[in-house]
C-alpha positions as CSV (number, residue, x, y, z in Angstrom):
1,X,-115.8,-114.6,28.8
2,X,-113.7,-111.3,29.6
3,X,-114.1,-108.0,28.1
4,X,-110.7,-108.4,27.0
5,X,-111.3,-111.8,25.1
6,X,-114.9,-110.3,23.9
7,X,-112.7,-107.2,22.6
8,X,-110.3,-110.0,20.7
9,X,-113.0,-111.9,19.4
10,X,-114.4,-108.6,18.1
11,X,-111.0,-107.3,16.5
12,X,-110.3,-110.7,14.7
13,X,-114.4,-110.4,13.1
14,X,-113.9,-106.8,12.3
15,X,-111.2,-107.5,10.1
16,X,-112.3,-110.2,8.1
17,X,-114.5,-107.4,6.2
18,X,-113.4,-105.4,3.1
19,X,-116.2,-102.6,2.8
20,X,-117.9,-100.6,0.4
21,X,-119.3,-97.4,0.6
22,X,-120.9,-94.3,-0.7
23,X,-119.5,-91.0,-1.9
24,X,-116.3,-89.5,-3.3
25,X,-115.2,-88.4,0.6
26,X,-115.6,-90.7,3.8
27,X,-118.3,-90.6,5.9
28,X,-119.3,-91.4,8.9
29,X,-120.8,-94.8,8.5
30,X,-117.4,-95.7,7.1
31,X,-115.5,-93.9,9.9
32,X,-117.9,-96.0,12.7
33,X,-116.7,-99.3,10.5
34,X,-112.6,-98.0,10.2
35,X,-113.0,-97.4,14.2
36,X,-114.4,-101.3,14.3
37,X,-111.2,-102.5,12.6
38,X,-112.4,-103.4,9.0
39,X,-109.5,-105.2,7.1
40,X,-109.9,-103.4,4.2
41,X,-112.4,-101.0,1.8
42,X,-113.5,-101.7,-1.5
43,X,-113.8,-98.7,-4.6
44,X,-117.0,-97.9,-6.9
45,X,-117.4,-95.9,-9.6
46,X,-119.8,-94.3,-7.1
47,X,-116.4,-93.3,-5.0
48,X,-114.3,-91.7,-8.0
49,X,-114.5,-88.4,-8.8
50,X,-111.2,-87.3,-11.2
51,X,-107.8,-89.2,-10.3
52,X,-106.7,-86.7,-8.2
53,X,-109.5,-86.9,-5.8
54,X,-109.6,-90.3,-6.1
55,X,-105.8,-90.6,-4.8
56,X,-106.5,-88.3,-1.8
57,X,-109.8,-90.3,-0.8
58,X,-107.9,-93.3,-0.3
59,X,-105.4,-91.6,1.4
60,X,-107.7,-89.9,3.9
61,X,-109.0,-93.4,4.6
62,X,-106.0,-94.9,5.4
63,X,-105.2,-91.8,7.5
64,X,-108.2,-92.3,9.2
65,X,-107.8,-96.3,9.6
66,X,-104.2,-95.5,11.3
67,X,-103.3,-98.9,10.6
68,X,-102.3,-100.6,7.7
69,X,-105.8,-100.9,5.3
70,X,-105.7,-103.0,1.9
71,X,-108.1,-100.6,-0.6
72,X,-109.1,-102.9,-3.7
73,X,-111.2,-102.3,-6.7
74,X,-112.5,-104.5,-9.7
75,X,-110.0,-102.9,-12.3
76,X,-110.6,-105.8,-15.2
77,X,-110.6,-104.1,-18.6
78,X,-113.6,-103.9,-20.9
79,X,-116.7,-103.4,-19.7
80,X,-116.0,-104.1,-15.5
81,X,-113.2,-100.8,-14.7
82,X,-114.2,-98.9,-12.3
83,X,-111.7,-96.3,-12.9
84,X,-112.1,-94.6,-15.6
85,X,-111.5,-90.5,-16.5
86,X,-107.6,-90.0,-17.1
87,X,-107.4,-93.7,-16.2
88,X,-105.9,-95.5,-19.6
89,X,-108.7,-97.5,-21.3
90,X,-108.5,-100.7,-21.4
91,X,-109.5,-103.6,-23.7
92,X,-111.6,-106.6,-22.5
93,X,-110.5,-109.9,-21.4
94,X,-111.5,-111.5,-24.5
95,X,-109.6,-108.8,-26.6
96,X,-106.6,-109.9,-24.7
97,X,-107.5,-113.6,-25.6
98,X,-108.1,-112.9,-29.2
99,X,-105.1,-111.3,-28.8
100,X,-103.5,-114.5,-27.4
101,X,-100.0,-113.1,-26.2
102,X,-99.0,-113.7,-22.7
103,X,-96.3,-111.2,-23.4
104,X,-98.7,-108.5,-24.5
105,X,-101.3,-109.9,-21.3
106,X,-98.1,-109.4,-18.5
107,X,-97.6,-105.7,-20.2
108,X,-101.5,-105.1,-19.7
109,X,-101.7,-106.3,-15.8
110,X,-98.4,-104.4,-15.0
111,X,-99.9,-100.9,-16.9
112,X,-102.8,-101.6,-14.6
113,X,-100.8,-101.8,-11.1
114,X,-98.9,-99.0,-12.2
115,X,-101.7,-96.8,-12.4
116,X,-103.5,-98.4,-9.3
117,X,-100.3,-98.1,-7.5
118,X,-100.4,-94.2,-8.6
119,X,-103.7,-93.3,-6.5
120,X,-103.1,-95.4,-3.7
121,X,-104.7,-98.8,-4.1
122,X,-103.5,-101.9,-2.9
123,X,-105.9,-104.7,-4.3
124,X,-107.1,-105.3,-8.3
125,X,-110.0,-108.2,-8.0
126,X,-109.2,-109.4,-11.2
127,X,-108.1,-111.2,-13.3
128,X,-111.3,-113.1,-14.1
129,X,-110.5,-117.3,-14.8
130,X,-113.6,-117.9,-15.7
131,X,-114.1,-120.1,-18.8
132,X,-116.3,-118.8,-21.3
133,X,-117.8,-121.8,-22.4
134,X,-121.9,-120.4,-22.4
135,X,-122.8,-118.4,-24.7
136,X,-126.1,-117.7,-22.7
137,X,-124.0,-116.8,-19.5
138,X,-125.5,-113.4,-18.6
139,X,-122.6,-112.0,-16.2
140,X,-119.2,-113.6,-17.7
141,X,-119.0,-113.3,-21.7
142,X,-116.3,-110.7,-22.8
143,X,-115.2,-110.7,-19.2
144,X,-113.2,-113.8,-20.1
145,X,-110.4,-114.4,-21.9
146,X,-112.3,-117.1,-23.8
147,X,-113.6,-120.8,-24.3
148,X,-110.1,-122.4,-24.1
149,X,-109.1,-123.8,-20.8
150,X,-105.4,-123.5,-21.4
151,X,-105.4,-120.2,-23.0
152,X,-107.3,-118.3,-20.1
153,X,-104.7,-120.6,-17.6
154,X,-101.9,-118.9,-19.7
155,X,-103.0,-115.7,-20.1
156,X,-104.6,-115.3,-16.8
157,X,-100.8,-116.5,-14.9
158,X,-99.3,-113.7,-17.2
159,X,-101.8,-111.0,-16.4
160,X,-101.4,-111.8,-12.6
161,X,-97.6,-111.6,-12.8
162,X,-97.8,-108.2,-14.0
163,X,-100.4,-106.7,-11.9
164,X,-97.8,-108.3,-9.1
165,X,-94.8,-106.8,-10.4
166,X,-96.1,-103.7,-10.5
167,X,-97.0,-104.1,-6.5
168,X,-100.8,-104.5,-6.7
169,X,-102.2,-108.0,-5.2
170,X,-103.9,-110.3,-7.6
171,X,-107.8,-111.9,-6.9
172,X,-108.3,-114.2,-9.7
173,X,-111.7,-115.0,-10.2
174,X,-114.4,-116.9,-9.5
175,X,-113.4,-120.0,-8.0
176,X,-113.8,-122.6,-9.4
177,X,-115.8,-121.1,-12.0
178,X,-119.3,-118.9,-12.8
179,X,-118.3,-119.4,-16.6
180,X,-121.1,-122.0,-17.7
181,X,-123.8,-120.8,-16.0
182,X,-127.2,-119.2,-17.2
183,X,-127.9,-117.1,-14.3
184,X,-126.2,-114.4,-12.6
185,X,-125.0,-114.8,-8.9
186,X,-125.9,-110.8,-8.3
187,X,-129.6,-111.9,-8.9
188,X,-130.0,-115.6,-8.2
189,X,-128.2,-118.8,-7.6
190,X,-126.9,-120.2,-10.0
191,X,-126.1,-124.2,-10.5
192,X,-123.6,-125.8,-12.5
193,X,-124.5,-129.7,-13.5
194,X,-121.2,-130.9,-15.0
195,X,-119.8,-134.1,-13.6
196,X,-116.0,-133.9,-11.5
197,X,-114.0,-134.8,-14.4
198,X,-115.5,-132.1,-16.6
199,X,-114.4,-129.4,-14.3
200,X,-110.9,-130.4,-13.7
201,X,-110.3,-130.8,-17.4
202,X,-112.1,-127.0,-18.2
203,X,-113.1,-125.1,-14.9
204,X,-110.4,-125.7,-12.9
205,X,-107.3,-125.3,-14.9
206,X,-107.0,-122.2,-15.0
207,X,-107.4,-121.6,-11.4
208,X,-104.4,-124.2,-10.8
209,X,-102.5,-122.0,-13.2
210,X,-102.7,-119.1,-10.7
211,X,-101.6,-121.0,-8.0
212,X,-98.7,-122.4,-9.3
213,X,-97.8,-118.4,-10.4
214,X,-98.1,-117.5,-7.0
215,X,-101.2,-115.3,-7.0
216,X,-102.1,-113.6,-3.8
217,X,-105.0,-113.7,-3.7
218,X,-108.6,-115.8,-5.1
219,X,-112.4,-114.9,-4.9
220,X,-115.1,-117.5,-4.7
221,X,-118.1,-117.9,-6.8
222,X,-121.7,-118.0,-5.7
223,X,-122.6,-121.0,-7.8
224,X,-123.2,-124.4,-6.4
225,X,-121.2,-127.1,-8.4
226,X,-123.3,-130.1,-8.0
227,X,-120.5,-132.8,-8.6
228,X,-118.8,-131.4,-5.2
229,X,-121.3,-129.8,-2.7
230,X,-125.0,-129.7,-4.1
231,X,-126.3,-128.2,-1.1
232,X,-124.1,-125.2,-1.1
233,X,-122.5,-122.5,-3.3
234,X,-118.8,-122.8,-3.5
235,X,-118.7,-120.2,-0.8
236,X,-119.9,-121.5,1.9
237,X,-118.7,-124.9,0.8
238,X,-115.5,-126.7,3.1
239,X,-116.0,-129.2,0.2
240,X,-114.8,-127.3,-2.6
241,X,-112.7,-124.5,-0.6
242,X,-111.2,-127.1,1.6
243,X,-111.2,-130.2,-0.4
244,X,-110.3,-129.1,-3.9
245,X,-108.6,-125.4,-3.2
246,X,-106.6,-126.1,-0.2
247,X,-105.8,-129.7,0.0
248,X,-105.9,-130.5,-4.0
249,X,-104.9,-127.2,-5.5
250,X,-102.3,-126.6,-2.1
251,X,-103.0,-122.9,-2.1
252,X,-102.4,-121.2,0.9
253,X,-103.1,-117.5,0.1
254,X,-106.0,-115.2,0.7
255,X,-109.8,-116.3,0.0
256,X,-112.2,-113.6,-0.9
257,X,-115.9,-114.2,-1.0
258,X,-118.1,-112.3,-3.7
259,X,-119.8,-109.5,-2.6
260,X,-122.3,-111.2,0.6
261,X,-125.0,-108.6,-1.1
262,X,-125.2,-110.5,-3.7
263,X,-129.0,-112.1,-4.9
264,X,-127.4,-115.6,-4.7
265,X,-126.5,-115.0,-0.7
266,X,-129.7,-112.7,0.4
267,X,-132.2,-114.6,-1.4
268,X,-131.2,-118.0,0.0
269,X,-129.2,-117.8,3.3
270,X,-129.0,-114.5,4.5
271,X,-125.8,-111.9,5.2
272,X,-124.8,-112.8,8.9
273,X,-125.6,-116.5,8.4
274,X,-123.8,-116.5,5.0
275,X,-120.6,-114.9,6.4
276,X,-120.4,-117.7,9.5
277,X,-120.9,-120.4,6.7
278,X,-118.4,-119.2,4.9
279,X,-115.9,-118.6,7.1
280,X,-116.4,-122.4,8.6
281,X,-115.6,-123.7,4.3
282,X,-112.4,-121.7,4.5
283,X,-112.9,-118.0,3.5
284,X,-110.9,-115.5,5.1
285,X,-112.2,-112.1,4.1
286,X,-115.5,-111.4,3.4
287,X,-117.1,-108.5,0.7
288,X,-120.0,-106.7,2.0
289,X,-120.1,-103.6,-0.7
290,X,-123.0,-101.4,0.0
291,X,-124.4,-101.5,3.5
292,X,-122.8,-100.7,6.7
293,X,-125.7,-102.0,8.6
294,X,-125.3,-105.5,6.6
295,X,-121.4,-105.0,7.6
296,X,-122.1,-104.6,11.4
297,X,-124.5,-107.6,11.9
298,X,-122.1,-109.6,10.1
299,X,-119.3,-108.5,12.5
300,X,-121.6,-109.0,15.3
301,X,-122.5,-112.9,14.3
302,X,-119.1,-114.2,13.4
303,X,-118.1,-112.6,16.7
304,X,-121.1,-114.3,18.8
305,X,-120.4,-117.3,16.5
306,X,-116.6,-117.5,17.7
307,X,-117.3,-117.1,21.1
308,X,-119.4,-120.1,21.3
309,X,-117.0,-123.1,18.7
310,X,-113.2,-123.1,19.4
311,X,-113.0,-124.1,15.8
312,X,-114.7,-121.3,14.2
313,X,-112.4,-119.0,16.3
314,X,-109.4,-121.1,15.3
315,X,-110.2,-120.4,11.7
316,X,-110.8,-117.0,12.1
317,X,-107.0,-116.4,13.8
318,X,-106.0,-119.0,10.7
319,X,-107.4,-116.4,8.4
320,X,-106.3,-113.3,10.3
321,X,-102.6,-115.2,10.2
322,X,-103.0,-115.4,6.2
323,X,-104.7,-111.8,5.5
324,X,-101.3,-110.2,7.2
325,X,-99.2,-111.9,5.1
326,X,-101.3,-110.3,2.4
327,X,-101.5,-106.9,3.9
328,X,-97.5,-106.8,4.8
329,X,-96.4,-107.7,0.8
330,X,-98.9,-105.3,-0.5
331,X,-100.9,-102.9,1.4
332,X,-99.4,-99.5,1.8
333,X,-99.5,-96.6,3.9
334,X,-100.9,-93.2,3.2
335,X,-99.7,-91.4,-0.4
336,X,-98.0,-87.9,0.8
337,X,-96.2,-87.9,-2.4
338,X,-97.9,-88.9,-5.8
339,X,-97.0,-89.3,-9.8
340,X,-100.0,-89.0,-11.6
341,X,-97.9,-88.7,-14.9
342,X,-98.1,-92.6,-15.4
343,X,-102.0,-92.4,-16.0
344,X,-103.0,-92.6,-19.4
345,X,-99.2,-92.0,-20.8
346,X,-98.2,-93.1,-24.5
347,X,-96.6,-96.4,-23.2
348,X,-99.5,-97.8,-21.6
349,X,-101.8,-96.5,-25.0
350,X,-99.5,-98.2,-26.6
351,X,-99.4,-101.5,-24.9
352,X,-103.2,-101.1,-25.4
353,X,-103.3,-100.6,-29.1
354,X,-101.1,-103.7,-29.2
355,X,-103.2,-105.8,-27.9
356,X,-106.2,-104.5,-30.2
357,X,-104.1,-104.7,-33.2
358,X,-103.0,-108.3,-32.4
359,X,-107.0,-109.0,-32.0
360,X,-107.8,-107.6,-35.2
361,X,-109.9,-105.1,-33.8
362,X,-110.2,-101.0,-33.7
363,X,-111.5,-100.4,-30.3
364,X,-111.7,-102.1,-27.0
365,X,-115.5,-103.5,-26.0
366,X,-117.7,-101.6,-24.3
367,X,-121.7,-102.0,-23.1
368,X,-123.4,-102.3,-19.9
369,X,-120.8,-103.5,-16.8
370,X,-122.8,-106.8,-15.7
371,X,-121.7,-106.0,-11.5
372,X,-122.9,-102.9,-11.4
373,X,-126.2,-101.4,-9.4
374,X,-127.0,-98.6,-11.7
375,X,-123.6,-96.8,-11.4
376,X,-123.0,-96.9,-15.1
């Protein structure tokens, strides 16, 4: 192999990662990783500081990518927002489902681009699809918009098209579904028993919603559905992200894994294995949120992988192909000018206290945010 096709093979790896990382400035782990050619980054609580700082962090990375660089965060409402501080506060999913206006749920995802838009960000991973249908399900609950199928479809489409009209790309999530299970994916692997034609008449529908309103984005769920692929979480399964998601479902758009740090991945495959699997069942960009060590060996193994199965590299350009449609709609370059006046302003409060009013309720949830590692 050349140096130049080795160099290809290591450009095309490198940018199937979206990265997390430490600190409210960059560093130089991150730097090392921008230099590799990482697709994208992904924001923590641990990263923001007050929504000023915030804005000019994402705009020194960007600077310092010199390329175009999607920056995401898991901006859902409720308990799971990382933004916070002079950020508007918003309700949980199942407030907007109590709620039950798609009207008042397009309003909600559009106040949200807005204000990710304002500070630079590209990317909300949200909104979350899942059914709530267990109430022992440690990691979903409130995140949902509730137990009816066609009402999280409906208000899940509208929330999307707002977050989209407002610029920001969409990640519904977790395909095909982490809402009836008893375990949490960040800890363990989880199992879901339910036989095919239970899931296409409650998991699945409102996934098929999103694709039919043209979301940009999905995320995949480290649950193994054993009616489809026992052996394997959705993830790193070609039989439910090729079978059902591409060929049934005819989305062509953007997979996302979950976070490859999660227990369900390190406890049972490993990172670098887990990323190679996953990119051979279809993904096309792969979280790896904490460690840049974790971030390199993966980049190193699909590389290695690639250079040994014409198929694997095929699917890496395939991805690369559908990850620059997503980055030329909605990625954009540095912020040299910025209105922070949209944060928090009386229209988005407003859109807010809607939705709570609608609900019956005062306040929107809070408690404990299910995703994080001790960050609060």
């Amino acid at each position: 192999m050349t140096a130049r096709a080795s160099k290809s093979l290591e450009a095309l790896a490198s940018r199937r990662l979206v990265v997390g990382f430490d600190g409210v400035a960059s560093s130089p782990a991150l730097e090392e990783l921008l230099r590799r050619g990482v697709g994208g980054v992904i924001l923590f609580r641990r990263n923001v500081a007050s929504p000023v700082e915030l804005a000019e962090l994402v705009c020194d990375v960007k600077r310092r990518a010199g390329r175009p660089l999607l920056v995401g965060v898991d901006q859902e409402g409720g308990r799971v927002a990382r933004l916070r501080d002079g950020f508007t506060a918003l309700p949980s999913l199942r407030t907007v489902g109590l709620a039950g206006d798609a009207g008042l749920a397009r309003a909600l995802g559009k106040l949200i681009g807005t204000e990710l838009r304002a500070v630079g960000v590209d990317l909300d991973f949200a909104p979350v699809l899942d059914v709530d249908t267990n109430p022992q399900n440690p990691v979903i609950g409130d995140r949902s918009f509730g137990r009816d199928p066609a009402r999280v479809a409906e208000l899940g489409a509208a929330m999307l098209r707002g977050l989209q009209e407002a610029g920001i790309a969409a990640c519904g999530k977790h395909f095909p579904g982490h809402g009836d299970t008893r375990q949490d994916s960040h800890h363990d692997l989880p199992r879901v028993p339910h036989a095919l034609a239970r899931m296409e008449a409650v998991e699945l529908v409102p996934f098929a919603a999103a694709v039919k309103a043209g979301v940009a984005s999905l995320m995949t769920a480290h649950v193994v559905f054993d009616a489809v692929d026992a052996a394997h979480p959705a993830t790193l399964s070609e039989a439910v992200l090729g079978g059902f998601l591409r060929d049934r479902l005819g989305y062509d758009g953007v997979v996302f894994s979950d976070d490859l740090e999660m227990g369900a991945i390190t406890r049972h495959f490993g990172c670098a294995k887990a990323a190679v699997m996953a990119l051979r069942a279809g993904v096309d960009q792969l979280l790896v949120c904490h460690s840049s060590h974790v971030a390199h060996a993966i980049i190193d193994a699909l590389a290695a992988a690639a250079g040994a199965d014409a198929e694997l590299r095929r699917r890496l350009e395939a991805s690369e192909a559908r990850f620059d449609r997503l980055v030329a709609a909605y990625a954009r370059g540095p912020l040299v000018r910025r209105d922070l006046s949209v944060l928090e302003n009386p229209a988005h409060r407003a859109v807010v206290a809607s939705i709570a009013a609608r609900a019956g309720l005062d306040v929107a949830a809070g408690g404990r945010d299910p995703t994080s590692r001790g960050e609060g």
